[in-house]
Backbone bond lengths (Angstrom), bond angles and torsions (degrees), N, CA, C in turn:
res aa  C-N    CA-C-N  psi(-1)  N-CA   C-N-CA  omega(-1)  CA-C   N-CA-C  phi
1 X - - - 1.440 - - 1.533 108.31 -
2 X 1.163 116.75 143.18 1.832 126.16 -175.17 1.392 93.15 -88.15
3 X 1.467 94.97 141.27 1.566 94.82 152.76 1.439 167.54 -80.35
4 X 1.717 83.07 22.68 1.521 111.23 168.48 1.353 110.44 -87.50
5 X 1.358 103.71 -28.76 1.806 116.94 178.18 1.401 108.39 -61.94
6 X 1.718 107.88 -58.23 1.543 101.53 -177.16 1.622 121.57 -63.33
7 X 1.657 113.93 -8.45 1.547 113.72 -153.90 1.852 88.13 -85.07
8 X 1.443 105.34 -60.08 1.418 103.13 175.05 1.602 131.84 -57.67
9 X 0.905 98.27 -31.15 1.715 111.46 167.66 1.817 103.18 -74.54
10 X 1.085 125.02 -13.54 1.694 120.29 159.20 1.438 88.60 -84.93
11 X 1.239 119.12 -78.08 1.702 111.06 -171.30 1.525 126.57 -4.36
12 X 1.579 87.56 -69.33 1.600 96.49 -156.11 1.926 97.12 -69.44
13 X 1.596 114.05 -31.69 1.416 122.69 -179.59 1.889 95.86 -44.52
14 X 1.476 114.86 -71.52 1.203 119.43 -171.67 1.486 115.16 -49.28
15 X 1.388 130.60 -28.20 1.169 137.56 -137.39 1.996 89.01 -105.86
16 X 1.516 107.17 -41.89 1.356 101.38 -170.31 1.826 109.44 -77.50
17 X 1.712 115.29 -13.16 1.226 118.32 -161.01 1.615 96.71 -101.95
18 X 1.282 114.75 -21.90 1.636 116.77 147.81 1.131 127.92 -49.33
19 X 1.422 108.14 -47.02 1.748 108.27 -163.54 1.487 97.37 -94.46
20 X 1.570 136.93 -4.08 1.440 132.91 164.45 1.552 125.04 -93.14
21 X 1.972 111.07 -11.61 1.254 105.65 142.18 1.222 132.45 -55.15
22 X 1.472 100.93 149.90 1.681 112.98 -162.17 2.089 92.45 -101.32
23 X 1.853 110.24 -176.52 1.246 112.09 168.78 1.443 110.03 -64.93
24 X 1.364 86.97 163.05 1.610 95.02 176.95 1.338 116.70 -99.04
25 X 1.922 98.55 119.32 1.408 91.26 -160.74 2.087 116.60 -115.40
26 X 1.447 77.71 46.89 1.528 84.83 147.58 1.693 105.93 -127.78
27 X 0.897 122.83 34.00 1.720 115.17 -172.17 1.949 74.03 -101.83
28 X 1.835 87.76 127.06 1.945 131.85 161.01 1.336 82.60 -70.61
29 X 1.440 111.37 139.66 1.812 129.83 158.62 1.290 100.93 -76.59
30 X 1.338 127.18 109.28 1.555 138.51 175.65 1.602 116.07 -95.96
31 X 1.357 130.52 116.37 1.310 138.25 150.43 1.786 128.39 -11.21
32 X 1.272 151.59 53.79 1.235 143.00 -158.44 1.778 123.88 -106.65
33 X 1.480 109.50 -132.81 1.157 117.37 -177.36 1.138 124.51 -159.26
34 X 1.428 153.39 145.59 1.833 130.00 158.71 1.263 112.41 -43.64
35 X 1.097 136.40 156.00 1.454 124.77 162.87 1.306 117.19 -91.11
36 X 1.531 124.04 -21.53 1.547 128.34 -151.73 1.359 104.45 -152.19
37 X 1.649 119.72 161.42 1.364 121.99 -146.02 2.046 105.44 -83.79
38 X 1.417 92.01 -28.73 1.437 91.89 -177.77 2.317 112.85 -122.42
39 X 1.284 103.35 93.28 1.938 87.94 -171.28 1.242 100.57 -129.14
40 X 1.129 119.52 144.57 1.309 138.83 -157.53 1.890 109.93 -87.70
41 X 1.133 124.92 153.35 1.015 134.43 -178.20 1.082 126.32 -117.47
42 X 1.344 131.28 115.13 2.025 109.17 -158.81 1.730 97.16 -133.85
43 X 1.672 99.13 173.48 1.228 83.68 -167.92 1.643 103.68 -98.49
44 X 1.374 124.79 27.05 1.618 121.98 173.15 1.558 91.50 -171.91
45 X 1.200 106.61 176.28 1.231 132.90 -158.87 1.486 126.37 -92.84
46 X 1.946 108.70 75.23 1.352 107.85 -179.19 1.797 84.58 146.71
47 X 1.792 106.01 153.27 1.353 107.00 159.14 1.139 153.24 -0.20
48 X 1.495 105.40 -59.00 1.968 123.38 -162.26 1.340 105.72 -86.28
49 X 1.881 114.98 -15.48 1.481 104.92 173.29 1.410 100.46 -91.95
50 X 1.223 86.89 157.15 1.629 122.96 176.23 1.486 108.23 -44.46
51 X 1.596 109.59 157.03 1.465 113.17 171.81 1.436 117.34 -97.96
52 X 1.241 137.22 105.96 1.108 132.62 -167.27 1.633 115.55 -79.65
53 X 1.436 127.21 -64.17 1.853 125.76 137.31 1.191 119.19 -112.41
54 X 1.138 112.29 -150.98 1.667 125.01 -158.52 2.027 86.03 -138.03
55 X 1.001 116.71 160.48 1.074 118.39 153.05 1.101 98.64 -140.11
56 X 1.416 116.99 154.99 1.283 125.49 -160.73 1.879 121.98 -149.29
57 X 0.948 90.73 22.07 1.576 105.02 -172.12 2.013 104.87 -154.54
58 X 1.875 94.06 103.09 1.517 98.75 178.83 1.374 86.88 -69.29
59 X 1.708 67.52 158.92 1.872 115.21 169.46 1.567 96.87 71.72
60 X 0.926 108.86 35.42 1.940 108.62 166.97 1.253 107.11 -95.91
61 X 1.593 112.25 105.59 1.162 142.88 178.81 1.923 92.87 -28.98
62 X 1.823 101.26 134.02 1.508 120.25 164.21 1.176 112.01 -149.22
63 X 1.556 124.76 -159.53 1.417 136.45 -164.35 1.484 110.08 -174.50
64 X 1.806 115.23 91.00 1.378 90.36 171.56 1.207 116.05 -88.40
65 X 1.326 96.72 160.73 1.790 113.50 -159.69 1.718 97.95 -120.46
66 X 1.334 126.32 -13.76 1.599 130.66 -157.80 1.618 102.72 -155.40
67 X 1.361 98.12 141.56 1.538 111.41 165.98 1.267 112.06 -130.28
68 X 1.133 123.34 158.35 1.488 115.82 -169.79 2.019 93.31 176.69
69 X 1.674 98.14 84.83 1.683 90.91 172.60 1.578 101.89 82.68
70 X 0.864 110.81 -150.38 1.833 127.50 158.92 1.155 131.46 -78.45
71 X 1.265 120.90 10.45 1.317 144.63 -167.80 1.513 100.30 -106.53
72 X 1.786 112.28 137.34 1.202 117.16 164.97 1.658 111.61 -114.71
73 X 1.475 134.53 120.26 1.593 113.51 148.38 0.994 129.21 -83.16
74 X 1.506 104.16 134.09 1.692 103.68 -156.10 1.810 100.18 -125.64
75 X 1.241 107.59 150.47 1.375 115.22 -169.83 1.895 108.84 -114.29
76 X 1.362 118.97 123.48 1.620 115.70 -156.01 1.710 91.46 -96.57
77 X 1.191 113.58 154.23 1.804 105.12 157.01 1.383 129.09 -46.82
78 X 1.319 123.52 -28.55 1.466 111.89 137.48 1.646 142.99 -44.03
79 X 1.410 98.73 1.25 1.347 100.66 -158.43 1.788 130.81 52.84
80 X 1.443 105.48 18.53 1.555 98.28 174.67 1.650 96.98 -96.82
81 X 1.231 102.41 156.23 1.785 126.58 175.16 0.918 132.05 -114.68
82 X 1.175 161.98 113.44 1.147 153.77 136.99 1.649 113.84 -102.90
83 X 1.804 95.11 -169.75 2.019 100.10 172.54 1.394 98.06 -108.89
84 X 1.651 96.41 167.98 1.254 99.23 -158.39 1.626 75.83 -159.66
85 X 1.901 106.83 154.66 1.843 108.94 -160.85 1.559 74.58 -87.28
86 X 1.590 108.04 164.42 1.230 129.70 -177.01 1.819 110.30 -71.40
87 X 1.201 103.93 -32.26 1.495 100.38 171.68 1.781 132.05 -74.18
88 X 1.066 110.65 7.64 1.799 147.63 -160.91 1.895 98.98 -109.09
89 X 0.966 110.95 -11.94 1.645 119.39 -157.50 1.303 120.26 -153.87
90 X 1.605 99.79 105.89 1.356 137.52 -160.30 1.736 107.55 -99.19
91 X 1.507 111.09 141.03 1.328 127.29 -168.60 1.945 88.31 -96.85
92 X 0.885 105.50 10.17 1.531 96.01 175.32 1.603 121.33 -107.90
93 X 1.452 98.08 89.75 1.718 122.69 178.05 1.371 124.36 -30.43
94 X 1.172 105.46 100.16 1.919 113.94 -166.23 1.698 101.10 -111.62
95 X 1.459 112.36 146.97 1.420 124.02 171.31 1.183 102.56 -122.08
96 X 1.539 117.39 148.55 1.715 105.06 165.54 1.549 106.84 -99.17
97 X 1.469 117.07 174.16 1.842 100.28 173.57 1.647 109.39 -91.64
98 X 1.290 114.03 154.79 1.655 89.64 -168.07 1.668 103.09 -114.00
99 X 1.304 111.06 -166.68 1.727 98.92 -157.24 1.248 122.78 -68.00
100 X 1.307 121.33 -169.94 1.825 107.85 163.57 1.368 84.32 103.87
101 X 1.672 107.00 172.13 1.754 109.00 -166.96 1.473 94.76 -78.40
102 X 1.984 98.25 168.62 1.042 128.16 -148.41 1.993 91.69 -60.00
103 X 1.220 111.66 -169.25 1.775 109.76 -154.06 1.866 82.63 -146.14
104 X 1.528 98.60 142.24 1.362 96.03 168.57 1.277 121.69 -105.80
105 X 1.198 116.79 161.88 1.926 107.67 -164.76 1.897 84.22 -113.51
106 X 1.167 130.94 160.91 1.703 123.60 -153.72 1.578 74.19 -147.67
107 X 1.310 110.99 145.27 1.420 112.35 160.14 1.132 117.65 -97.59
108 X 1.447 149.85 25.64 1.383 146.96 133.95 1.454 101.30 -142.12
109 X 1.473 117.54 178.46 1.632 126.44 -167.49 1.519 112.13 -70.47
110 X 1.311 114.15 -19.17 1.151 127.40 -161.62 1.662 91.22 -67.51
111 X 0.901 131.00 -63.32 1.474 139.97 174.15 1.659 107.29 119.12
112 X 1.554 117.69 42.89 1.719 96.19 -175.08 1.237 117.51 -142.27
113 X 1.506 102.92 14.57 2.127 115.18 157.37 1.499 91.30 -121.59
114 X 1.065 112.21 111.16 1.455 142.20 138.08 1.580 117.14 -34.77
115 X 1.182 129.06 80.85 1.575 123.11 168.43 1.027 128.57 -70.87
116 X 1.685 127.48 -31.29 1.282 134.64 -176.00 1.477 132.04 176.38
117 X 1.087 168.57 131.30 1.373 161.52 -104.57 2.102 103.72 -150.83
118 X 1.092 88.96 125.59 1.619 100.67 -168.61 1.736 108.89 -96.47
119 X 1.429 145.33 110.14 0.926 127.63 158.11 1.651 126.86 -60.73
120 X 1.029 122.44 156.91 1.289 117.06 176.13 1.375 119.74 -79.42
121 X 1.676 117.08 145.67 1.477 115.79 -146.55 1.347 135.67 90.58
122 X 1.371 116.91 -0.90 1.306 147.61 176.92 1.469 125.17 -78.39
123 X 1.156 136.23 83.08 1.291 140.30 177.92 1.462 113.34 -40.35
124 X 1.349 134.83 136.22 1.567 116.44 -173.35 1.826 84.39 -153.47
125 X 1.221 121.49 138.69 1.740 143.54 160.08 1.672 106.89 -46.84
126 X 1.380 124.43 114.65 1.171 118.55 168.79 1.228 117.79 -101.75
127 X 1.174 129.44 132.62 1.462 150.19 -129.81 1.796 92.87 -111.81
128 X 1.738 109.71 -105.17 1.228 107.70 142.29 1.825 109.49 -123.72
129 X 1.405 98.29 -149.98 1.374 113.67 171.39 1.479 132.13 -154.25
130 X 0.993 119.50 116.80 1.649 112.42 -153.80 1.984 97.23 -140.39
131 X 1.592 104.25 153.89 1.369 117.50 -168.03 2.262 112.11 13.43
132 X 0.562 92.33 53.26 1.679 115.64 152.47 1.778 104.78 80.67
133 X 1.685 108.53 27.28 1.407 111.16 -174.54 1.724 81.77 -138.34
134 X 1.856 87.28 159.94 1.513 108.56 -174.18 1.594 116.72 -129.58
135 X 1.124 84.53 142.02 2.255 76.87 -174.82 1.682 84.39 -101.44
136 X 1.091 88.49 135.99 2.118 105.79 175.59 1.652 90.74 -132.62
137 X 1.266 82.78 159.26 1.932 108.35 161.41 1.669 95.92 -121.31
138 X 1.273 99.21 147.80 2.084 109.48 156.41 1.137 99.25 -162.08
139 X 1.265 140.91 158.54 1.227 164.83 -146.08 1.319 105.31 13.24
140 X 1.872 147.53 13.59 1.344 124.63 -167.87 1.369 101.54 104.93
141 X 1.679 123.34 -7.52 1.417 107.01 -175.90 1.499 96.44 -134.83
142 X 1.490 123.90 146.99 1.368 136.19 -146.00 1.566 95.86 -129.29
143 X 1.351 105.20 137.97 1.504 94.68 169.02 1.591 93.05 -174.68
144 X 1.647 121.56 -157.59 1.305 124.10 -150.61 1.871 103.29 -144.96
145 X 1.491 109.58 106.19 1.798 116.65 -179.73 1.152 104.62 -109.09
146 X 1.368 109.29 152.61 1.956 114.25 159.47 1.454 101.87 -56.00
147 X 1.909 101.18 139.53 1.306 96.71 -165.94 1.900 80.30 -99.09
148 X 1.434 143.51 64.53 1.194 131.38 155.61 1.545 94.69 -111.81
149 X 1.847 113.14 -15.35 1.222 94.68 -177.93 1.787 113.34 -79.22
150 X 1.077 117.90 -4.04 1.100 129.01 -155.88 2.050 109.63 -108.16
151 X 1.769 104.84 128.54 1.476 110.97 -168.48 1.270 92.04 -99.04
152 X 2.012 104.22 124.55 1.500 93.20 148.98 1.710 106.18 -144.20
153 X 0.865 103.49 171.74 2.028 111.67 -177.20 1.683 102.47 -63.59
């Protein structure tokens, strides 16, 4: 046998015992982000499925919920899902601000220096979140909102 014979005949061996692994089912559903301005959304895990949207705006708050390979399913504040390649999907916890007038960002919990005013639709870094307020970063400046004003998956 040549050894082009044996290389593909490993191939296709590796390739079929890939595609008959199942998700990985100790993967915790972790809190994240898009990573990049334009990533595709499919409806299973890998190439050959379909593109379901585009997302198109990093750091838009997600949640993967599934692993499966290199594949993440990820859940949006809309509650829509799809997979998404593992390099597309960031461990860095994003909220958006949600509608209703603009939101103030407080520079400590106390709530009584005013740092800056958030429109709604606003992507902002979530820090943590504790008794019903959130420490975010956005633009370089850090401060403290009600986290009811705040969307996440």
């Amino acid at each position: 046998m040549s050894k082009l014979v044996v290389i593909i005949t490993l191939l296709l061996f590796l390739g079929v015992n890939t595609a008959q692994a199942g998700p990985d089912r100790s993967f915790v559903p972790v809190a994240g982000s898009i990573k990049s301005h334009k990533v595709n959304v499919r409806v299973g895990p890998g190439m050959s499925y379909p593109i379901l949207w585009v997302y198109k705006y990093r750091g838009y708050p997600v949640r993967a919920i599934a692993r499966f390979g290199g594949w993440y399913q990820v859940r949006d504040i809309e509650g829509e899902e799809g997979w998404i390649y593992q390099n597309f999907f960031s461990t860095r916890k994003t909220g958006l601000i949600s509608n209703g007038e603009p939101v103030t960002v407080y520079k400590d919990r106390d709530g009584k220096r005013p740092v800056l005013r958030l429109e709604a639709g606003v992507v902002v870094l979530v820090t943590r979140c504790a008794l019903g307020l959130c420490e975010i970063e956005v633009s370089g400046k850090e401060g403290w909102i009600n986290k009811n004003r705040l969307l996440q998956p």
